[in-house]
Structure formats: C-alpha cells, structure tokens
MARGUKOL-907549 format. One record per atom (N, C-alpha, C): x, y, z; atom name; residue number from 1; chain; residue in one letter. Coordinates in Angstrom, 3 decimals. Each point is the difference from the previous one (the first is absolute). Layout:
BEGIN
SITE       c1       c2       c3 atom seq mol type
SITE        X        Y        Z   CA NUM   A    a
...
//
This chain:
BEGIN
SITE       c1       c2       c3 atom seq mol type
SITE   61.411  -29.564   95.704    N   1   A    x
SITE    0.408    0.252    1.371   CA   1   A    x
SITE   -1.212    0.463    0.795    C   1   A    x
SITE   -0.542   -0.427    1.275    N   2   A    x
SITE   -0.890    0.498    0.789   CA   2   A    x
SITE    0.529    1.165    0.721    C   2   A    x
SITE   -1.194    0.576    0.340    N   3   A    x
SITE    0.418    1.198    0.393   CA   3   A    x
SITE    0.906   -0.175    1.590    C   3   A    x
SITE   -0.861   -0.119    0.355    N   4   A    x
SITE    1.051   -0.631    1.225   CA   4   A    x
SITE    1.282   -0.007    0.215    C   4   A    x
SITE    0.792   -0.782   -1.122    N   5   A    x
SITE    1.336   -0.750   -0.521   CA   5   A    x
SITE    0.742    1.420   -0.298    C   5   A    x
SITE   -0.861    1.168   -0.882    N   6   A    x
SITE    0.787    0.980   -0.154   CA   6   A    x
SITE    0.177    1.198    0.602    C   6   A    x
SITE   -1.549   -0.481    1.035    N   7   A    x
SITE    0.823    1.652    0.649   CA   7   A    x
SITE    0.977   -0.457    1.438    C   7   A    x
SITE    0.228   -1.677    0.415    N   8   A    x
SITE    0.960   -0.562    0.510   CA   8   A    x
SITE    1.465    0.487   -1.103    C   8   A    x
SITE    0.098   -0.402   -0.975    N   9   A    x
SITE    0.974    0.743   -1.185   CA   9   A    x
SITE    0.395    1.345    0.453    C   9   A    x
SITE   -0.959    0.759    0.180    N  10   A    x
SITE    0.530    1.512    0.352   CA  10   A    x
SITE    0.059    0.192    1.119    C  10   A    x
SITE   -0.396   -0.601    0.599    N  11   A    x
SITE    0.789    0.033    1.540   CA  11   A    x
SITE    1.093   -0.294    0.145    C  11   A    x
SITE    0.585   -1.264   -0.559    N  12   A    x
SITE    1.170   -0.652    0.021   CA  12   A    x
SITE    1.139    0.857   -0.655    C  12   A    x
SITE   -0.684    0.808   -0.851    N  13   A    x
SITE    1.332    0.711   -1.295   CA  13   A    x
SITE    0.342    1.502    0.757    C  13   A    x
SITE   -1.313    0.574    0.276    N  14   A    x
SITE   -0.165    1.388    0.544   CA  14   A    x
SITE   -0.882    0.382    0.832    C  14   A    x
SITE    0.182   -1.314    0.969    N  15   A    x
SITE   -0.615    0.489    1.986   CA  15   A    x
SITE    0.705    1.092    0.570    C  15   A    x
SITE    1.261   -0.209   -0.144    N  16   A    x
SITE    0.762    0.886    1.059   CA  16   A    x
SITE    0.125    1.459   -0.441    C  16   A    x
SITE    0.733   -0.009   -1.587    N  17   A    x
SITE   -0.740    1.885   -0.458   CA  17   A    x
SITE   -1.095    0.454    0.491    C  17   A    x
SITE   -1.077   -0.803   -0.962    N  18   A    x
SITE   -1.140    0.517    0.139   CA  18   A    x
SITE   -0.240    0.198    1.351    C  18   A    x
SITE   -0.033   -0.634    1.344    N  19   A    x
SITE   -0.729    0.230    0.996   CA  19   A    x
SITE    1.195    1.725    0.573    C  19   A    x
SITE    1.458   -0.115   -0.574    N  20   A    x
SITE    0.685    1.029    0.516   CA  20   A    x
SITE   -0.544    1.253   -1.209    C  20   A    x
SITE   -1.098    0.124   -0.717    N  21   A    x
SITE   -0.297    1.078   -0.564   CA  21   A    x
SITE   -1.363    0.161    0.629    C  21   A    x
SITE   -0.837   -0.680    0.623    N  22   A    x
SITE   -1.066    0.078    0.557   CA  22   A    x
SITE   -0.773    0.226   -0.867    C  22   A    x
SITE   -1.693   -0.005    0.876    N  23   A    x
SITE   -1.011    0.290   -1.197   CA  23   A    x
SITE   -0.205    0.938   -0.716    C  23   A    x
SITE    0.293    1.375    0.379    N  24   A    x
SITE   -0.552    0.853   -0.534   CA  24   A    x
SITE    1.025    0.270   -1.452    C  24   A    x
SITE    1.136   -0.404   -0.061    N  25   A    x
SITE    0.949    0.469   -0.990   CA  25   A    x
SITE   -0.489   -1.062   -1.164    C  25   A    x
SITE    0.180   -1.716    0.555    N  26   A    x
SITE   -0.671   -0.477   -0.746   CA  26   A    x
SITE   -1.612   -0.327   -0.797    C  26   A    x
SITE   -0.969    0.996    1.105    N  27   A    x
SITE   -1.178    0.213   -0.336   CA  27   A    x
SITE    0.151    0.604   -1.753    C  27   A    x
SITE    0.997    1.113    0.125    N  28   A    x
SITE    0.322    0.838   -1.061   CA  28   A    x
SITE    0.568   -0.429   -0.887    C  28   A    x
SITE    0.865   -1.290   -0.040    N  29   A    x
SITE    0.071   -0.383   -0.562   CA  29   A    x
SITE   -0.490   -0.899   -1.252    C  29   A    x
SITE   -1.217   -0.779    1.032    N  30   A    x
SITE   -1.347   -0.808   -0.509   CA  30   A    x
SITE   -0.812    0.830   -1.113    C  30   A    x
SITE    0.218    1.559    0.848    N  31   A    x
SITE   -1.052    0.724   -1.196   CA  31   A    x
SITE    0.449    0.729   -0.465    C  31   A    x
SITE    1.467   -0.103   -0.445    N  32   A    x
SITE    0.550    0.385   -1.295   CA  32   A    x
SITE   -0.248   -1.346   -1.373    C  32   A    x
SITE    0.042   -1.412    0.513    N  33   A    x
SITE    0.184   -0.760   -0.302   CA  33   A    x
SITE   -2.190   -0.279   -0.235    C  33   A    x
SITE   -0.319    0.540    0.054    N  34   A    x
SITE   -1.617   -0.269   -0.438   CA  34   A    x
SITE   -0.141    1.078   -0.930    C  34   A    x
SITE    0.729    1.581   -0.061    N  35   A    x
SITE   -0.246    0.662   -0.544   CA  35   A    x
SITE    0.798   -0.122   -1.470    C  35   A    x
SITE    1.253   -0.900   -0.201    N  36   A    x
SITE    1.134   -0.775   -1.395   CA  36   A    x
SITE   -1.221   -1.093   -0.066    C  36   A    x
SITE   -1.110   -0.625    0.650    N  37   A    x
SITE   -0.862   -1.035   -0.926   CA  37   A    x
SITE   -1.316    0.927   -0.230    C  37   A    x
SITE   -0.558    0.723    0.898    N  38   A    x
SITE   -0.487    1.130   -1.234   CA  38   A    x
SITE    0.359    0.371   -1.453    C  38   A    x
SITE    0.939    0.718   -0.005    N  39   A    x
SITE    0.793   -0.020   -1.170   CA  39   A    x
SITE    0.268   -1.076   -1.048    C  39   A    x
SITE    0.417   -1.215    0.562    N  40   A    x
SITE    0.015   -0.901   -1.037   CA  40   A    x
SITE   -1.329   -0.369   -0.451    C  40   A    x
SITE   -1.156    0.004    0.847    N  41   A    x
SITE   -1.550   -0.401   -0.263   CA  41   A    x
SITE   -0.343    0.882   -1.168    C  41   A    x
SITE    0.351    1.405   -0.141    N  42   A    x
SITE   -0.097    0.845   -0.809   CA  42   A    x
SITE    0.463   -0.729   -1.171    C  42   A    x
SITE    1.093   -0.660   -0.173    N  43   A    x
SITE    0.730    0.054   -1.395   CA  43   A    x
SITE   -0.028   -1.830   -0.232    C  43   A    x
SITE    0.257   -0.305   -1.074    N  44   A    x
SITE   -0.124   -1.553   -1.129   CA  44   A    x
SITE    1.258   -0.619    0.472    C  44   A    x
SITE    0.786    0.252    1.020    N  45   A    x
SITE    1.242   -1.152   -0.156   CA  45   A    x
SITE   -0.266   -0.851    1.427    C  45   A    x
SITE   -0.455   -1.488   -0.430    N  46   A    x
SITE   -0.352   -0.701    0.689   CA  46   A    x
SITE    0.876   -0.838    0.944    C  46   A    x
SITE    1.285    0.631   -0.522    N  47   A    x
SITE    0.944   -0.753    1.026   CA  47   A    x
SITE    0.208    0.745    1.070    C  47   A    x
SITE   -0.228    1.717   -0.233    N  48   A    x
SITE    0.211    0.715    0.616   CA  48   A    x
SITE   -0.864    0.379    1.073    C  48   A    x
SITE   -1.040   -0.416   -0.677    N  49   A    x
SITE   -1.337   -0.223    1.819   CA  49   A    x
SITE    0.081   -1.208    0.588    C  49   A    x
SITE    0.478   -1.283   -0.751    N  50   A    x
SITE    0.070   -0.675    0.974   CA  50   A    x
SITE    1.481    0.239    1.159    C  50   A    x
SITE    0.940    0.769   -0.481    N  51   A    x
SITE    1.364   -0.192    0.571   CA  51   A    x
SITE   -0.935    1.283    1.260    C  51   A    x
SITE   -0.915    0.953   -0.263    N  52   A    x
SITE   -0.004    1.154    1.254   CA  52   A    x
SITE   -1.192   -1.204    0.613    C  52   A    x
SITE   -0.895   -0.437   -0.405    N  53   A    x
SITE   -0.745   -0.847    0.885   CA  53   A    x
SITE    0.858   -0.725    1.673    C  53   A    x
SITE    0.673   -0.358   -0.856    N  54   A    x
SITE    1.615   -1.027    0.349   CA  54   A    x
SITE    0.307    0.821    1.406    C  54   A    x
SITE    0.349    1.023   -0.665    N  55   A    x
SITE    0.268    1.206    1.276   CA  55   A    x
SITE   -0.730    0.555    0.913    C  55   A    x
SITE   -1.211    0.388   -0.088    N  56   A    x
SITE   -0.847    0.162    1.073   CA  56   A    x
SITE   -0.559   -1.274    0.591    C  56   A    x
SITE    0.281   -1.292   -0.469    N  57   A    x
SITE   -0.390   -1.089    1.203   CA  57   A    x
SITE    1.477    0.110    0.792    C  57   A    x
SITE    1.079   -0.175   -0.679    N  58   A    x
SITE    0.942   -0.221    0.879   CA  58   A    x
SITE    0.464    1.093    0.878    C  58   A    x
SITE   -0.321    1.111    0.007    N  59   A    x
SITE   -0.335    1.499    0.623   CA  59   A    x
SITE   -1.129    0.031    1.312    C  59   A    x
SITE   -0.918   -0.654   -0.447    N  60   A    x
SITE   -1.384   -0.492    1.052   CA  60   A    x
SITE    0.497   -0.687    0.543    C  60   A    x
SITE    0.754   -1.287   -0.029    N  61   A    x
SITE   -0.120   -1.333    0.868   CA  61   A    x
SITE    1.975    0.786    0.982    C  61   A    x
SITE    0.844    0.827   -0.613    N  62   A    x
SITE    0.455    1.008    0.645   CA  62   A    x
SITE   -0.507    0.541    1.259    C  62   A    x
SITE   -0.727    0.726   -0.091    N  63   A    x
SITE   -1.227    0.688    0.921   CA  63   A    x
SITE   -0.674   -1.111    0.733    C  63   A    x
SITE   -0.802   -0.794   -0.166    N  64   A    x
SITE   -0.170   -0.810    0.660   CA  64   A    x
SITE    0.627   -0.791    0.975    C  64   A    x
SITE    1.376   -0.240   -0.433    N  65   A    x
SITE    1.295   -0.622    1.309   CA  65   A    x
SITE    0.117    1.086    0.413    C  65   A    x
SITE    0.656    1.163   -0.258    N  66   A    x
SITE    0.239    0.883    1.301   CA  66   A    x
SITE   -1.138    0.039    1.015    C  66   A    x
SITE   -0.993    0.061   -0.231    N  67   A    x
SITE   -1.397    0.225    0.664   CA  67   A    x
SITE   -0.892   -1.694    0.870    C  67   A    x
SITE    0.884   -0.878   -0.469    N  68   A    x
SITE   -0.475   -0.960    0.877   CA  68   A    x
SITE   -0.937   -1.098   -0.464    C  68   A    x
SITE   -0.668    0.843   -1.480    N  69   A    x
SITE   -1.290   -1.023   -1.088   CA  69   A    x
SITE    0.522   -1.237   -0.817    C  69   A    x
SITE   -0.836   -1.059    0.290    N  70   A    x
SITE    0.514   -0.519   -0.630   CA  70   A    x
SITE   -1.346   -0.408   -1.447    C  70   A    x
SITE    0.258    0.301   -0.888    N  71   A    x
SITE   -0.426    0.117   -1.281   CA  71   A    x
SITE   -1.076   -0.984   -0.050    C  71   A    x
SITE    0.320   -0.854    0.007    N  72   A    x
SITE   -0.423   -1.361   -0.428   CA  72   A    x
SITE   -1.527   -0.259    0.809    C  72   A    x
SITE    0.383    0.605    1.433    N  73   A    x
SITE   -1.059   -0.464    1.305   CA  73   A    x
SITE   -0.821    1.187   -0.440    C  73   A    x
SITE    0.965    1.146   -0.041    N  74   A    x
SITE   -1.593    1.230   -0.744   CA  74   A    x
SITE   -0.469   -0.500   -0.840    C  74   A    x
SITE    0.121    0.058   -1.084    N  75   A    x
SITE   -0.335   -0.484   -1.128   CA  75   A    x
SITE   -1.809   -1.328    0.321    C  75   A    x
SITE    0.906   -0.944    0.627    N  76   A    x
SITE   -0.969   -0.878    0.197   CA  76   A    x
SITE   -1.055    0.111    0.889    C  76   A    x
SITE    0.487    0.971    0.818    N  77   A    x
SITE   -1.147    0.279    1.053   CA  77   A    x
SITE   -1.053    0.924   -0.577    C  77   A    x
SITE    0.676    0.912   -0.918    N  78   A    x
SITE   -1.140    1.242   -0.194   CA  78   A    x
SITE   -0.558   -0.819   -1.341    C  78   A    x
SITE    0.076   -0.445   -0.780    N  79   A    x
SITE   -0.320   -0.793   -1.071   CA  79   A    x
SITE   -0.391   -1.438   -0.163    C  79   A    x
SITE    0.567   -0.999    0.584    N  80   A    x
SITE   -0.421   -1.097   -0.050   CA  80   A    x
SITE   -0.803   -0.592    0.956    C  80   A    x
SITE    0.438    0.435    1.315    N  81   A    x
SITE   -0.782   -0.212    1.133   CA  81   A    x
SITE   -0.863    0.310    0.226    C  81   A    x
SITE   -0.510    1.259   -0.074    N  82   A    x
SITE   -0.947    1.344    0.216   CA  82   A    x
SITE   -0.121    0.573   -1.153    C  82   A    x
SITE   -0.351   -0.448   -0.932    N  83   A    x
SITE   -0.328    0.691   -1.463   CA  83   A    x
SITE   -0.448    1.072    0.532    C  83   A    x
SITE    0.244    1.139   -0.742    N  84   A    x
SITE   -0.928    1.389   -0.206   CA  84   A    x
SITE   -0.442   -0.587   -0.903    C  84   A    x
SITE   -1.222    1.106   -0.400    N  85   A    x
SITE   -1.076   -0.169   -0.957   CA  85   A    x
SITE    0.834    0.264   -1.395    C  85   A    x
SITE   -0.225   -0.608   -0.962    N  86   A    x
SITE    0.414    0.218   -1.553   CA  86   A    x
SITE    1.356   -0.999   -0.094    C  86   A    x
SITE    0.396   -0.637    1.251    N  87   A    x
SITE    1.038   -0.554   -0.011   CA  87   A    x
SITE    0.309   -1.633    0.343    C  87   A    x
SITE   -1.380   -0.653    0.059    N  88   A    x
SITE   -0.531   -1.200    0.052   CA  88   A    x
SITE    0.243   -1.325   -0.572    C  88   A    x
//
C-alpha cells in the first residue's frame, strides 16, 4: 500500500473522531503510541514491533489530516525533491 492510499484509509475510517478530538489530545496519543514501540524495540517479539510500528504511522498520518499535511507531498518534497544531505 502507498503511503498516500493509507493515510486516505484513515481519513476515510477516522476523519471525523479524530478531527472532533483535535490535535493536542491526539498529539498524546501519537506519543503514547512511540513510547509502546520504544518498548517493543527493547524486547525480541517481532510481531510485536512491527504491530506498534503499524501504530505510530497510522497515529502520524492521524495528525497529519487533522492538520491539513499531506504525507506523501512532505515526504517528497523534503526528501526526494530537495534532498537534505545524507539523504541522496
């Protein structure tokens, strides 16, 4: 799935919550959800970092629709377009 495709997905499933919890609740949410893949980074169960990975993109691209970003165009602009250095 491109990224694109899925954070259209979470818009489609949970635009209307999410934008009625606003950013800051779901900010907190995002970084509860970075601080459970901390944790799994810590420990050997590989299903279990990929399932919190899972969660902080779909948590980010969250944040990102309430806020107006669209993923895909960041992404390509700060990286593909305009490489920073180390990122070429």
């Amino acid at each position: 799935m491109e990224l694109k495709a899925f954070q259209q997905l979470i818009q489609d499933k949970y635009g209307r919550r999410d934008r009625e919890r606003g950013t800051p609740a779901t900010f907190m949410w995002f970084v509860e959800e970075v601080g459970e893949l901390a944790t799994a980074l810590a420990g050997d169960d590989q299903k279990n970092k990929e399932e919190e990975f899972a969660d902080v993109l779909a948590w980010l691209c969250t944040l990102a629709n309430i806020n107006g970003v669209d993923l895909d165009k960041a992404v390509t602009d700060k990286y593909i377009t305009k490489p920073i250095d180390g990122f070429k």
